[in-house]
N, CA, C and O of each residue as an XYZ file, in Angstrom:
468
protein
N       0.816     -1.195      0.000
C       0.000      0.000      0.000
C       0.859      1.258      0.000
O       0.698      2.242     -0.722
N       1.959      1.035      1.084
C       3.274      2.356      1.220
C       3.214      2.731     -0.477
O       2.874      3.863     -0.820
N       3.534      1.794     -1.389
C       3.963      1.685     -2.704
C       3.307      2.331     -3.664
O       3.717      3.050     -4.576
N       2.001      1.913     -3.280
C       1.194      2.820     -4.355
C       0.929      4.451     -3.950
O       0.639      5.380     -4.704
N       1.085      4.450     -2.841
C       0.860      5.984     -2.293
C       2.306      6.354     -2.540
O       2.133      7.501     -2.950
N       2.972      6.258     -2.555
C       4.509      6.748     -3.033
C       4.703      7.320     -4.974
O       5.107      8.265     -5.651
N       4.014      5.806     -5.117
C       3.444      5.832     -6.709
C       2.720      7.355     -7.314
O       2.963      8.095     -8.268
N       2.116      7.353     -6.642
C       0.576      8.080     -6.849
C       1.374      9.712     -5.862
O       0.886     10.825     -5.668
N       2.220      9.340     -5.611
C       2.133     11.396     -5.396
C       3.363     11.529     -6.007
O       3.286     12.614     -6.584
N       4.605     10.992     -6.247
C       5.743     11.038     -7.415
C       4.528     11.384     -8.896
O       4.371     12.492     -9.409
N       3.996     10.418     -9.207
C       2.763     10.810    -10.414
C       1.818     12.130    -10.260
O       1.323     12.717    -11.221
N       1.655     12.486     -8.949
C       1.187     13.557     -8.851
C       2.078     15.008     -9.151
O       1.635     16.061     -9.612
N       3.570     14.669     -8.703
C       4.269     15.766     -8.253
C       4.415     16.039     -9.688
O       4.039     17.176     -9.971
N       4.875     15.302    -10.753
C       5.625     14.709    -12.193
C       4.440     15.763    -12.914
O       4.644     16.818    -13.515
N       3.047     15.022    -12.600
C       2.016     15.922    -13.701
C       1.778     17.198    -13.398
O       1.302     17.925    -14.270
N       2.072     17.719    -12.072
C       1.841     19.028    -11.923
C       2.730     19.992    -12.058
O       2.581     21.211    -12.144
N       3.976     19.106    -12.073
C       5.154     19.887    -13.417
C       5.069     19.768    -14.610
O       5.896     20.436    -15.229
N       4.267     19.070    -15.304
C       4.363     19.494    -16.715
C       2.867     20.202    -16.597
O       2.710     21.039    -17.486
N       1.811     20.072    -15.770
C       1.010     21.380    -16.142
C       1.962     22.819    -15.666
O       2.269     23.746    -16.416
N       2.267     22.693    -14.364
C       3.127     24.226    -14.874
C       3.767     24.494    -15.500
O       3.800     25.724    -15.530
N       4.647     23.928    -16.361
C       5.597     23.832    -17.211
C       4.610     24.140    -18.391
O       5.213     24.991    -19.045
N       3.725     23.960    -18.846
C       2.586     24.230    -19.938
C       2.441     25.664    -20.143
O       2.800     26.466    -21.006
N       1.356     25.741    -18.321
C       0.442     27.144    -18.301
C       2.101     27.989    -18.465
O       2.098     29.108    -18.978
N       3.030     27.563    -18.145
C       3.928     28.911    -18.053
C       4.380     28.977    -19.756
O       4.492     30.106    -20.234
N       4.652     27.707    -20.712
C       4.868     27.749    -22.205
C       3.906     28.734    -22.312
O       4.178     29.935    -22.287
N       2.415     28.125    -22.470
C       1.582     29.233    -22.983
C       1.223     30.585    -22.433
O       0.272     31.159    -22.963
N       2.060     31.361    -21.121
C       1.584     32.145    -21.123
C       2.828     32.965    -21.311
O       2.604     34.159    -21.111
N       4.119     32.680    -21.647
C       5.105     33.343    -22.639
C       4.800     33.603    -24.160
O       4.962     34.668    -24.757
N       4.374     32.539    -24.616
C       4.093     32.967    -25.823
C       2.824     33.616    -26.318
O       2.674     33.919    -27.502
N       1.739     33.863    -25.207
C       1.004     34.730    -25.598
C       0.764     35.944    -25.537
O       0.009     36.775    -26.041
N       1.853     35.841    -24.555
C       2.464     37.871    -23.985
C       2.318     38.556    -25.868
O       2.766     38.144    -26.937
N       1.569     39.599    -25.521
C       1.629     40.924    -26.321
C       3.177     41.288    -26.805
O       3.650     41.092    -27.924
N       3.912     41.942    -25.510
C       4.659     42.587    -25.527
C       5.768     41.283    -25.740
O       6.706     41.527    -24.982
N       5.880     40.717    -26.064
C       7.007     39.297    -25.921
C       7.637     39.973    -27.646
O       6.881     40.484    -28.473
N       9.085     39.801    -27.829
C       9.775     39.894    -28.912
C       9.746     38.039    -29.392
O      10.422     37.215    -28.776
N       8.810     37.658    -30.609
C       9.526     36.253    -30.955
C      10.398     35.851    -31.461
O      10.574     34.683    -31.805
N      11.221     36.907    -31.618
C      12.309     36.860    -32.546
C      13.856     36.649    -31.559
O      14.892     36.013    -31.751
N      13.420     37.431    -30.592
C      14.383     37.112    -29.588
C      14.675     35.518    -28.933
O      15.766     34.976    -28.754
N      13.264     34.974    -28.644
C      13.120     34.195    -27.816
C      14.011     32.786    -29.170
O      14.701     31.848    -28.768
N      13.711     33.058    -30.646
C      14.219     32.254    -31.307
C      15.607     31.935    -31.631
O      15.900     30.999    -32.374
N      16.655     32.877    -30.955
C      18.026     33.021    -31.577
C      18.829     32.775    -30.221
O      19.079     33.693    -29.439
N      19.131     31.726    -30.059
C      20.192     31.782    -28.397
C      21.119     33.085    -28.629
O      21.634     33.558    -29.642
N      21.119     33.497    -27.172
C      21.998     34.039    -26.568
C      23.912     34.238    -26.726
O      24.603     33.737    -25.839
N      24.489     34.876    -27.723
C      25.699     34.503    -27.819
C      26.307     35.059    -26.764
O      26.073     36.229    -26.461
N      27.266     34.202    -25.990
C      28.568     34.870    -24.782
C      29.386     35.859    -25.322
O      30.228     35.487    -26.139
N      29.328     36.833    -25.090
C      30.286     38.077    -25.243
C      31.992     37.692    -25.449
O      32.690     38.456    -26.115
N      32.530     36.551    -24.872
C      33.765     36.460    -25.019
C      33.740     34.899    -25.833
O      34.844     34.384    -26.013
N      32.730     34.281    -26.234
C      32.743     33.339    -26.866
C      33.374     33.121    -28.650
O      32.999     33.818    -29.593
N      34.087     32.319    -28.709
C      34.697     32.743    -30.119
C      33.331     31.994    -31.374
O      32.536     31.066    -31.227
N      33.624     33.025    -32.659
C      32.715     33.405    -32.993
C      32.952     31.954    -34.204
O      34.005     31.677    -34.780
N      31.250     31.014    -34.351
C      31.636     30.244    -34.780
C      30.697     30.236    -36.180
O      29.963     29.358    -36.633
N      30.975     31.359    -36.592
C      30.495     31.753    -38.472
C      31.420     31.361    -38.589
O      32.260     31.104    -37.726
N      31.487     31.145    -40.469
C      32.111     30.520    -41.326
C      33.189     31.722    -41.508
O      32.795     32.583    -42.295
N      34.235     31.913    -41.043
C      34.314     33.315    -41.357
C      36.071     33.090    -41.756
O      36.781     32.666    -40.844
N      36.720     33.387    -43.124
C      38.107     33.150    -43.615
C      39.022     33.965    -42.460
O      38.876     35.111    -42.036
N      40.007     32.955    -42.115
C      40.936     33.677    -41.517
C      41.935     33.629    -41.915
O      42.064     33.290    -43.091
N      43.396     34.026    -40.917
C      45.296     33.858    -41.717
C      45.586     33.122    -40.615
O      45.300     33.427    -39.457
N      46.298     31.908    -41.074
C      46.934     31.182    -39.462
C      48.226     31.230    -39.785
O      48.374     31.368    -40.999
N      49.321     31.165    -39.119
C      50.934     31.410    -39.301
C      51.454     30.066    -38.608
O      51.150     29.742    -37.460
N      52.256     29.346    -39.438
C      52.738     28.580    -38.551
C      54.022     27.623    -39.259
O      54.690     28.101    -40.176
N      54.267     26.322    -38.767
C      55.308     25.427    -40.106
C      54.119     24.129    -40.561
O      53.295     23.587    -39.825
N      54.370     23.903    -41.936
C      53.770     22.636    -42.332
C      54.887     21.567    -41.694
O      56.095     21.614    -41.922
N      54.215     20.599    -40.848
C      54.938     19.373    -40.298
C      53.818     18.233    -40.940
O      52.630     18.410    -41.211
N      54.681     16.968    -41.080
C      54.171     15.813    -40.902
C      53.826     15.363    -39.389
O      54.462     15.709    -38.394
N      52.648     14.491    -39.416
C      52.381     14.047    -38.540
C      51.376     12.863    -38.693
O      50.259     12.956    -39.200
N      51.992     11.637    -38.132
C      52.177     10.437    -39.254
C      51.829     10.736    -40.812
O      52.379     11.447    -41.653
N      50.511      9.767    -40.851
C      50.701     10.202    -42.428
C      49.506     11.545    -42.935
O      48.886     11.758    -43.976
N      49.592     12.223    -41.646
C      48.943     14.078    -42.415
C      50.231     14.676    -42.294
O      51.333     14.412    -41.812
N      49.448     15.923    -43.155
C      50.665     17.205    -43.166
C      49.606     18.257    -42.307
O      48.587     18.596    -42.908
N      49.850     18.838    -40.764
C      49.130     19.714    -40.014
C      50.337     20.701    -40.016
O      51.559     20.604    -40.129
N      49.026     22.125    -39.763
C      49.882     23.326    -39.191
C      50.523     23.545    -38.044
O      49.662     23.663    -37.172
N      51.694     23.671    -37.551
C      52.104     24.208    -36.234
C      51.927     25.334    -35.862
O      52.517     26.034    -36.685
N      51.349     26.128    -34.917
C      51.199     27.087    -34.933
C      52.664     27.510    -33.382
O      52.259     26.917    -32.383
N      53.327     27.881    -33.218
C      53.861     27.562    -31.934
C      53.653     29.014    -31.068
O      54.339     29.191    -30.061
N      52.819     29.887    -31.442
C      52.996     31.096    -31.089
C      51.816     30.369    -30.062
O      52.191     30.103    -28.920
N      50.249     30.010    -30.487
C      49.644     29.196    -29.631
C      49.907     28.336    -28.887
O      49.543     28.201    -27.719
N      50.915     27.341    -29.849
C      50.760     26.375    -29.140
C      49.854     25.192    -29.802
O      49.712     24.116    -29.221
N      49.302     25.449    -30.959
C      47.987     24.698    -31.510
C      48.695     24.063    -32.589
O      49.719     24.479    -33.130
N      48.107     23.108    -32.826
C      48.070     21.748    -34.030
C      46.563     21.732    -34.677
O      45.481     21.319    -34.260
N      47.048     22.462    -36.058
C      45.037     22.105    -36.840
C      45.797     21.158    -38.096
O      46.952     21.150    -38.519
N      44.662     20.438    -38.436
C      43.866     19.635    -39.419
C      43.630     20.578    -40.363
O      42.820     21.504    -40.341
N      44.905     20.060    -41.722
C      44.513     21.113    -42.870
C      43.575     19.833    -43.872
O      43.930     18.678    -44.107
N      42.604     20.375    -44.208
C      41.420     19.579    -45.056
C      42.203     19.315    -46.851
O      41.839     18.463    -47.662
N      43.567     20.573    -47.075
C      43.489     20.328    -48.493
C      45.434     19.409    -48.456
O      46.485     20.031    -48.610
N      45.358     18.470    -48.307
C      46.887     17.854    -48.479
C      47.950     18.157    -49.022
O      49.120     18.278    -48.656
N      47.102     18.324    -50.438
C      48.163     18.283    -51.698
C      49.073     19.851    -51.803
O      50.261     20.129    -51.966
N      47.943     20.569    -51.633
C      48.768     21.923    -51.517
C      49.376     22.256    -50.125
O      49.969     23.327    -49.999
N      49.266     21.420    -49.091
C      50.323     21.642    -47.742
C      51.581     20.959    -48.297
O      52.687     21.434    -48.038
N      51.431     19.742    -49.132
C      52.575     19.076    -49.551
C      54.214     20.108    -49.909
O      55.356     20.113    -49.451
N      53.477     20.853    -50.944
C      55.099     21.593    -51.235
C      55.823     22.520    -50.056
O      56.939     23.033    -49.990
N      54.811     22.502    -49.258
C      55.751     23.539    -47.632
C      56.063     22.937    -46.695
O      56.177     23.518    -45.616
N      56.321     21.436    -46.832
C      56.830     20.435    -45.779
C      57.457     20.879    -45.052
O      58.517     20.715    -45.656
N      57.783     21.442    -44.008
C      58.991     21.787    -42.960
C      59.180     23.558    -43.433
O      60.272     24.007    -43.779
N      58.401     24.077    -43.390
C      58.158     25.621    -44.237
C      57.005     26.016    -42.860
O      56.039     25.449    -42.348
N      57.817     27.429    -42.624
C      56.769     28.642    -42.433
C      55.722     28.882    -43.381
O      56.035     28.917    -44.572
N      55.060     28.977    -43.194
C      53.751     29.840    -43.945
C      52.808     30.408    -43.271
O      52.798     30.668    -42.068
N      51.971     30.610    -44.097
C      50.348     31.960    -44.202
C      49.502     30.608    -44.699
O      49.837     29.920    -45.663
N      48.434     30.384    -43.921
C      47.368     29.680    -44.499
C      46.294     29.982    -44.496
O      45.841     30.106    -43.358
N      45.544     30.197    -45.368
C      44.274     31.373    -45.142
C      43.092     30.409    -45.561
O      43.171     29.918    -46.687
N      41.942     30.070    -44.727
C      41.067     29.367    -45.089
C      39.974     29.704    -43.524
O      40.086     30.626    -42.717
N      38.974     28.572    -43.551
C      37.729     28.782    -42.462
C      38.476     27.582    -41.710
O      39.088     26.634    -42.202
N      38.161     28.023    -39.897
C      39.031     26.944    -39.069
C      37.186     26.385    -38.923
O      36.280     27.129    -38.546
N      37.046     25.140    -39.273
C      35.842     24.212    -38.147
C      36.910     24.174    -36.788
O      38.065     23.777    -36.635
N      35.898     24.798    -35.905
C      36.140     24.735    -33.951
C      36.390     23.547    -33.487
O      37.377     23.272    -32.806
N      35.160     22.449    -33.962
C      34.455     21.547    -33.561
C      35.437     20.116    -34.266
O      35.291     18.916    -34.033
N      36.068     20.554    -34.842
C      37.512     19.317    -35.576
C      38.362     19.519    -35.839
O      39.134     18.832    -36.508
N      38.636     21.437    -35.006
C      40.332     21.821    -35.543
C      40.370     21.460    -36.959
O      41.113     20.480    -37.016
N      39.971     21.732    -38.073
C      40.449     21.475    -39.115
C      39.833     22.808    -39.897
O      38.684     23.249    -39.942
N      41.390     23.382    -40.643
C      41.243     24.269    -41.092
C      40.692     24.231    -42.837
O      41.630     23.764    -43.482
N      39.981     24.432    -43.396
C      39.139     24.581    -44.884
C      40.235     25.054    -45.442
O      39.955     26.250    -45.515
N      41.675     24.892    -46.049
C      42.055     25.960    -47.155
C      41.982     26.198    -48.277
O      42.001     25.423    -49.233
N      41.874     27.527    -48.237
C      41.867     28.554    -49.472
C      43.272     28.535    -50.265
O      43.547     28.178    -51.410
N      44.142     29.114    -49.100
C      45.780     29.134    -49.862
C      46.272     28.978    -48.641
O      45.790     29.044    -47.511
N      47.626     28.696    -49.207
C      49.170     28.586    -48.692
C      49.930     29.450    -49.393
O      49.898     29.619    -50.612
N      50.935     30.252    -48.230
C      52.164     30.756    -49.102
C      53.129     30.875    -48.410
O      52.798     30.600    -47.256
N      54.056     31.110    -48.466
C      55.373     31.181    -47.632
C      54.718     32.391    -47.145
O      53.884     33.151    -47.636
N      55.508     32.335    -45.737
C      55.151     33.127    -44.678
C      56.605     34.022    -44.163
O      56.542     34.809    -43.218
């Protein structure tokens, strides 16, 4: 009997959070004064780095590393994933300028070009 009364107000507590959880959905979105445009676009962090597609310049040496060719960057400190091989190929052990979009999310930089740096 303990069991079902334990049952039965956990089930109670559970449904009367998703009715408040409801009446409060619907009574945000029926506000007048509510911006929906706001409520649709998260919040970006002010010091968060910015993760548009956006071309950058990275400086660093083309190294092998087993069988890729990645950028060193040593001023960072960072190791990226260059996406185009063939054209890291001729700056093997070379400074350069690599200008392309970094993906955040796989360190791997999109390039555009290479040039001696």
């Amino acid at each position: 009997m303990k069991k079902v009364q334990s049952l039965l107000s956990v089930f109670g507590i559970t449904a009367g959070l998703c009715l408040a959880g409801s009446s409060a959905i619907a009574q945000s979105s029926s506000s007048p004064n509510h911006d929906a445009t706001a409520q649709q676009e998260p919040a970006q962090q002010p010091d968060a780095p910015n993760t548009a597609s956006e071309t950058k310049t990275f400086i660093g040496k083309i190294m092998q590393t087993g069988d890729k060719l990645v950028l060193s960057d040593p001023a960072s400190k960072t190791i990226y994933q260059l996406d185009d091989q063939q054209k890291a190929q001729e700056f093997v052990n070379k400074n350069v300028k690599v200008t392309g979009v970094l993906d955040a999310s796989t360190g791997v930089i999109r390039v555009s070009a290479i040039e001696p740096a």
